[in-house]
N, C-alpha and C positions, 0 to 999 in steps of 0.2 A: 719549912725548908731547913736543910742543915748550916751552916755558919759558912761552909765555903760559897753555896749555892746564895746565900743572901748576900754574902759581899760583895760577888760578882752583880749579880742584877742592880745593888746600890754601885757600882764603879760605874757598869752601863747606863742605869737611868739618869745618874747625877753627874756625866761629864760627856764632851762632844769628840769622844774618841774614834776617829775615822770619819765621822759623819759627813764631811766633805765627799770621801770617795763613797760612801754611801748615797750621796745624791745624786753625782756623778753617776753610779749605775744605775738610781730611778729614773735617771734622763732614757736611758736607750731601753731600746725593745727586746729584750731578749727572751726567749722562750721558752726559758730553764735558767734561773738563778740556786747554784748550789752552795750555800752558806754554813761555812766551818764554824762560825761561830755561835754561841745560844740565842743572841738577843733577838728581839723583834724591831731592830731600827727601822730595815728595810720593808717591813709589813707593815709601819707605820707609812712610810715614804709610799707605798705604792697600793696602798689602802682603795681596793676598788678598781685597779690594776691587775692584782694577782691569785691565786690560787695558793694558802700555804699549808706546809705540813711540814713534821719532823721526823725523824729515826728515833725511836724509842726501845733502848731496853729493857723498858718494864714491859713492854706490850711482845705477844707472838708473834700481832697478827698488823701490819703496816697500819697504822691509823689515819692515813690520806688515802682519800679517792677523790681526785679531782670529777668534778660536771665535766661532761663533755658537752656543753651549751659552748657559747663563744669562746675561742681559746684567747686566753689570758696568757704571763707571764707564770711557769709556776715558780713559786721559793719554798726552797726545799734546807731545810738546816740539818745537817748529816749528823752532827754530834750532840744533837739534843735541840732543846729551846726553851729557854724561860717560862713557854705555857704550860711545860710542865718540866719543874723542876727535876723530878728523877729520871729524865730520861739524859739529863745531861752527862756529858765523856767530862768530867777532872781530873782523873786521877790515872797511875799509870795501869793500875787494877783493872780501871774500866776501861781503858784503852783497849788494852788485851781483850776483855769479855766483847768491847764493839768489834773486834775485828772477826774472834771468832764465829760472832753471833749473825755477823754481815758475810760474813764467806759460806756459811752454811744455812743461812736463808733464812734465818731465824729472829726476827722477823725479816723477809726479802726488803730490796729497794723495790718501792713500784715499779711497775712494768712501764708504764708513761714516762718514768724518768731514763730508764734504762735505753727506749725505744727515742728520746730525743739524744739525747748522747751517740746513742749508734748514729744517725743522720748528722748532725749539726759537728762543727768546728767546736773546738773549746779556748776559753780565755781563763786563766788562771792570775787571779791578782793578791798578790799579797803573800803565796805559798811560802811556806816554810818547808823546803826540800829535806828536811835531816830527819822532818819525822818518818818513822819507821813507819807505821801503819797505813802512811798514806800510800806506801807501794800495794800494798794488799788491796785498799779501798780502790785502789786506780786499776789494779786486777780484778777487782769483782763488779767496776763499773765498765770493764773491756774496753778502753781506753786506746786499747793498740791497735784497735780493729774500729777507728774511723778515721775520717776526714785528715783533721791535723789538730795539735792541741799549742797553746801560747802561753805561756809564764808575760804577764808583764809585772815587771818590778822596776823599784826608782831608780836613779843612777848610784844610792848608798847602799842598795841592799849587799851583799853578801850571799852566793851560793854556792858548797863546797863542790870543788871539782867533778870530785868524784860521783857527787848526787847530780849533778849536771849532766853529766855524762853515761848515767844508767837510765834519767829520765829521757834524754835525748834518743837513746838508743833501744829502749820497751816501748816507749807512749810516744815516739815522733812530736817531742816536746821541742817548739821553740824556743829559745829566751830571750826575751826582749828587757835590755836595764834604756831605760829612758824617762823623763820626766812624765806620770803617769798621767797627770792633767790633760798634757799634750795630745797623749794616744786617746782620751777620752772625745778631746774636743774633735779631732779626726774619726771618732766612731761616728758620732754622733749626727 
């Protein structure tokens, strides 16, 4: 692994960063968990519960195919994952390369994933509105065309107007700033 990709997985393994809301979501039943982040917390949390896979750049061709035996929960890590380090998004380089590589199907998102997104509501926790690519990613996961989608965030977070206001207005984005335990214990 390269020095960046090892520090991360040592930051992740050796500290309990977020792991709270990470339980929090092993608690409920969802039937598509999509994880920005590399790590495998949540694969550990719901070990036997889910179905996982990642977006890989290295690869053409999707490297998830869920069983269609009992459906499970899938978790899906869009910007790579730990199990295999080069598939991971760090840098602004590969930003760029995931989006292009994601818009032009190279490797596609599964179609499972695709097809629960078209159906299901979404919950968005923790987003960070100002990245750029996530309008692209939220474009090519057609986002505008279901249900309704939910930002919950804390009552500290911070989201610029402006990003507010375009995700409100493409993706029929809610936002909800409230204590995020609260919304969990009411999912639940």
């Amino acid at each position: 692994m390269g020095e960046i990709e090892k520090q991360a997985f040592e930051c992740y393994q050796n500290s309990d960063l977020g792991k709270t809301i990470y339980e929090k979501v092993a608690e409920l039943d969802f039937p598509l968990i999509i994880n920005t982040n590399p790590d495998v917390i949540l694969n550990d949390l719901l070990k036997g519960k889910c179905e996982s896979g990642f977006y890989d750049l290295s690869n053409s061709d999707s490297n998830f195919k869920p069983s269609s035996k009992k459906p499970k929960t899938i978790l899906y890590n869009i910007f790579g994952s730990f199990a295999n380090p080069f598939s991971i998004i760090f840098t602004e380089k590969e930003a760029v390369e995931f989006t292009k590589r994601v818009y032009e199907q190279t490797p596609p998102i599964p179609e499972v994933i695709k097809d629960i997104i078209r159906k299901k509501y979404g919950i968005f926790i923790g987003f960070d509105f100002k990245e750029w690519h996530l309008k692209i990613l939220f474009n090519v996961l057609d986002l505008k065309n279901k249900p309704g989608n939910y930002s919950l965030s804390d009552t500290n977070s911070v989201i610029m107007e402006h990003n507010k206001e375009y995700f409100e207005r493409q993706y029929n984005m809610t936002f909800i700033k409230n204590d995020v335990f609260s919304l969990f214990r009411l999912l639940k």
